[in-house]
C-alpha positions in Angstrom: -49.2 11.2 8.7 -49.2 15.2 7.8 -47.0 16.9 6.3 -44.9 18.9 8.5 -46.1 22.8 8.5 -43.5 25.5 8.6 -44.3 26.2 11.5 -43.6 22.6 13.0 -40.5 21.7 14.2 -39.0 18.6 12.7 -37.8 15.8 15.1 -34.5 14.3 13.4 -34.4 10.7 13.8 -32.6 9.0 16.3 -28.9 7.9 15.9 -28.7 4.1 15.7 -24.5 4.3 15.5 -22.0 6.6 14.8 -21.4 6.9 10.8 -17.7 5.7 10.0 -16.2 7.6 7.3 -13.6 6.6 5.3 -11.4 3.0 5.1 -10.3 0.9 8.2 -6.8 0.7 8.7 -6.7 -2.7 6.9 -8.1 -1.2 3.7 -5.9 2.0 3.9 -2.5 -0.2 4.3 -3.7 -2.6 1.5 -4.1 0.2 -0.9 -1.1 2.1 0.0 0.7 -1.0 -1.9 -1.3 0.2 -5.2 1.5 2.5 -6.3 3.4 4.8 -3.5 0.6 8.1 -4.1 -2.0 6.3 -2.4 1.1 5.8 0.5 2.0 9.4 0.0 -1.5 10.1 0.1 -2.1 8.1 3.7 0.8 9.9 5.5 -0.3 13.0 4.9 -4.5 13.1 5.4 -5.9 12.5 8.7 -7.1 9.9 9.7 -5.0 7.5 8.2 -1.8 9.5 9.5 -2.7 8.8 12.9 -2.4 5.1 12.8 0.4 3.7 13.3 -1.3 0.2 11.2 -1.7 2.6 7.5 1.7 4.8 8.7 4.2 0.9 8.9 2.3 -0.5 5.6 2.8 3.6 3.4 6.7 3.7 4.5 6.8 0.0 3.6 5.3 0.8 0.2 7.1 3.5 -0.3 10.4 1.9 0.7 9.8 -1.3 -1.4 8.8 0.9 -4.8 12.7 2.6 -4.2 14.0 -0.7 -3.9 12.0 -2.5 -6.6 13.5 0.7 -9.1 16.8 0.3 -7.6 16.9 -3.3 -8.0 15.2 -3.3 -11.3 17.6 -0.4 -13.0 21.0 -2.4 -11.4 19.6 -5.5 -12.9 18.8 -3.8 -16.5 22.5 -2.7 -16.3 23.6 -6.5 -15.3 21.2 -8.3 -17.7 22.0 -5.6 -20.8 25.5 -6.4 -20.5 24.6 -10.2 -20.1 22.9 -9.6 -23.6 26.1 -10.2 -25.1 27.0 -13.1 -24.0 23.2 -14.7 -23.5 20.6 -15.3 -25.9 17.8 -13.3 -26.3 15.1 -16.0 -25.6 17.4 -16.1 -21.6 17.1 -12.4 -21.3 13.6 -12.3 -21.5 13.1 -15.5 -18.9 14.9 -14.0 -16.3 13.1 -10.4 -17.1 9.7 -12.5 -16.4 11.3 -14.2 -13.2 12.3 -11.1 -11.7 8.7 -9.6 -12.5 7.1 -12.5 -11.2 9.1 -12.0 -7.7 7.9 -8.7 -7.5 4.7 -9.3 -8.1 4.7 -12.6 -5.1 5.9 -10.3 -2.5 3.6 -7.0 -3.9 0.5 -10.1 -3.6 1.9 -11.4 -0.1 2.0 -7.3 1.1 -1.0 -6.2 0.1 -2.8 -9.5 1.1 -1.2 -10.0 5.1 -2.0 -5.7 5.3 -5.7 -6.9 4.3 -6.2 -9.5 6.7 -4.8 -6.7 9.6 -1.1 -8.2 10.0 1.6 -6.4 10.3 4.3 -8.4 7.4 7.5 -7.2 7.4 10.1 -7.6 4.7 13.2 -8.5 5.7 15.5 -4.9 5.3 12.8 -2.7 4.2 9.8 -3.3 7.2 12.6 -2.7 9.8 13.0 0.9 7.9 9.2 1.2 7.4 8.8 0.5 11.3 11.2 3.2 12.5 10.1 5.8 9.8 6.3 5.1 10.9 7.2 5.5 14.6 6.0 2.1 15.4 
């Protein structure tokens, strides 16, 4: 085969499919668990914005970081006082509970968003729902 001359017109070759670009939906609302700027991130660009899959799991994100500082700053206040009247060795146990409960419903989040289901926690996904317009 020759080279092309430049006078030849170039025949582009033939689309097989249409390129996707981007993350599925599943993808998207797993990693809008990884922090809430990836959430932030996925409300705002198209076309993530535009499905209501990545919108429900970025409000849930979003919603559970609040709640997870919330909870975590009210317990600090709860456990600090407690320090008085517990052991050190018990403060830091129940620190590592609480951490590990966070991180079981982070894990069971990001995983169900994964596998393309639609998990909702029990005050937070009925906010997420409604702010996502689901």
């Amino acid at each position: 085969m020759s080279d092309p001359t430049p006078f030849e017109p170039v025949q582009p070759p033939p689309p097989s499919a249409p390129l996707q670009t981007g993350l599925s939906d599943t993808a998207a609302g797993a990693l809008a668990y990884f922090t809430f700027i990836p959430a932030l991130i996925f409300l705002l660009v198209e076309p993530y914005n535009k499905s209501p899959f990545v919108r429900f799991h970025a409000w849930q994100s979003i919603l559970l970081s609040i709640a997870a500082f919330v909870i975590s700053l009210v317990l600090g206040i709860c456990l600090g006082v407690a320090l008085i009247f517990l052991p050190y060795s018990m403060h830091y146990m129940l620190w590592r509970l609480i951490d590990l409960a966070w991180l079981i419903v982070w894990l069971l989040c990001v995983v169900n968003a994964f596998n393309g289901k639609r998990y909702k926690l029990p005050v937070i996904g009925a906010l997420a729902e409604k702010q996502a317009g689901v």
